[in-house]
N, C-alpha and C positions, 0 to 999 in steps of 0.2 A: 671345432675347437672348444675345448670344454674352459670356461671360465671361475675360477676360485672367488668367492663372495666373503667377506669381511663377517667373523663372528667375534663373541663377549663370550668369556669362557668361566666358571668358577670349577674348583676341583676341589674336592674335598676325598683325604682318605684317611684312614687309621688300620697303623701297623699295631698290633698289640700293643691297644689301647692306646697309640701315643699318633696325635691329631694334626694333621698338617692342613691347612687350606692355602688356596693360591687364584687370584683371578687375575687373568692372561687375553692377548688381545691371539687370536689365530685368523684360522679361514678355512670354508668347509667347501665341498664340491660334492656333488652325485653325479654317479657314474655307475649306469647300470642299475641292479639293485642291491649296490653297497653307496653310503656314505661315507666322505672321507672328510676326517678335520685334522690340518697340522698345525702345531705351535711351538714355540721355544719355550720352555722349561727356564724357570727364574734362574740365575745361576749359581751354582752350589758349592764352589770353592772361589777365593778369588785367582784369579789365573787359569782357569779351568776350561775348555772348549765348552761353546755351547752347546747343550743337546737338544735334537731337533725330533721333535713328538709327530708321529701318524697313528692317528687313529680309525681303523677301517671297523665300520659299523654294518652288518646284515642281517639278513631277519631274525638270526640265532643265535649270530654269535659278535664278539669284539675281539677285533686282534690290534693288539700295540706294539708297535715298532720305533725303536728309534739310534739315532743316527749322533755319530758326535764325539763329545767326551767317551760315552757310554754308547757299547752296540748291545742292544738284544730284542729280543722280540718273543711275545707272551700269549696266548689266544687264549680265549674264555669262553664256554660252552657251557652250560647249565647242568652239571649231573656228569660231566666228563671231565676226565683225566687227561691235558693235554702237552705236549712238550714245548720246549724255548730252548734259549740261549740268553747269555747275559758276558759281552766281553768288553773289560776296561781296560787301561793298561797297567792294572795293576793288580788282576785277577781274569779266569774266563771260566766259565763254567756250564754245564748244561742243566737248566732246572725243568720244571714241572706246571703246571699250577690245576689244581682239582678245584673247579668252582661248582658253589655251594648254590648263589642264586644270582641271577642274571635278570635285571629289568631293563627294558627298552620301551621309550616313547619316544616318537619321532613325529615329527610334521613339517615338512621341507626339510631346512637348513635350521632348525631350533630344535630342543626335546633335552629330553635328560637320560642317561645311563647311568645303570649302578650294579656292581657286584661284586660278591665276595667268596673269597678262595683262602684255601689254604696251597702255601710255596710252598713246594718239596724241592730242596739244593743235593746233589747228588745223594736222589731217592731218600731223603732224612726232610721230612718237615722241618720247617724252619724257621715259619708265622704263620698268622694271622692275619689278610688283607682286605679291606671294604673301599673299593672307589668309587663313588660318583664324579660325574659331570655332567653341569647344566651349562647349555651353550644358546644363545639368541643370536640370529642373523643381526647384526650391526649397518642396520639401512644408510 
C-alpha cells in the first residue's frame, strides 16, 4: 500500500505578464517512476466547488489534472505540441499547450518544476503561461 507524505507547496505563475503566487499545504507519493502531488487550489469564487489539483511528474514530462469546479487536464513536454481539455460548467472546450521549456529537479518527495508554454483554445493561441512549483516534504 502506497502511502501519501505531507508537502509545503509554493506556485508561482504568470499569464501574460500578470503574476499570481499561492502557497498550499498538499501531499506527494512515488509510484513507479512518476511522482505525484495533489492539492486544493485556494478558492476562486465564493460559492464555488473546490478544485482538486494532481500533479503527475516523470522524467520528461508533467501532466495536470484536475477535478472539481473545473475538469481538464494539460501535459507538458519540452519542444511538443500536446492536447487537453478544460470543462466548467460554464464553458468546455478542447485546448492544446506547445511547451517552450520544461525544468525538473527532483530528490524524493521535494524539487522544483517549471515551464512555460504557449495555450492554443480551439487551434488559436490564446497566452502566454510560466509555472513553477517548489514543493518540501513537510516532516
Amino acid at each position: 500500500m502506497s502511502v501519501w507524505s505531507p508537502v509545503k507547496l509554493q506556485i508561482h505563475s504568470v499569464f501574460d505578464g500578470e503574476k499570481v503566487n499561492q502557497q498550499v499545504v498538499g501531499e506527494a507519493l512515488r509510484k513507479g517512476n512518476a511522482l505525484y502531488i495533489r492539492y486544493v487550489e485556494e478558492e476562486q469564487l465564493p460559492g464555488s466547488k473546490p478544485i482538486r489539483n494532481t500533479v503527475k511528474i516523470t522524467d520528461h514530462s508533467v501532466k495536470l489534472i484536475r477535478h472539481g469546479g473545473v475538469e481538464s487536464e494539460q501535459t507538458f513536454e519540452q519542444g511538443k505540441r500536446l492536447p487537453g481539455f478544460y470543462r466548467s460548467p460554464f464553458s468546455s472546450f478542447a485546448l492544446s499547450t506547445d511547451t517552450k521549456e520544461l525544468s525538473l529537479s527532483l530528490s524524493n518527495l521535494s524539487g522544483k518544476i517549471s515551464f512555460s508554454y504557449d495555450l492554443y483554445v480551439f487551434e488559436e493561441q490564446s497566452g502566454q503561461l510560466s509555472i513553477s512549483i517548489e514543493f518540501q516534504e513537510d516532516q
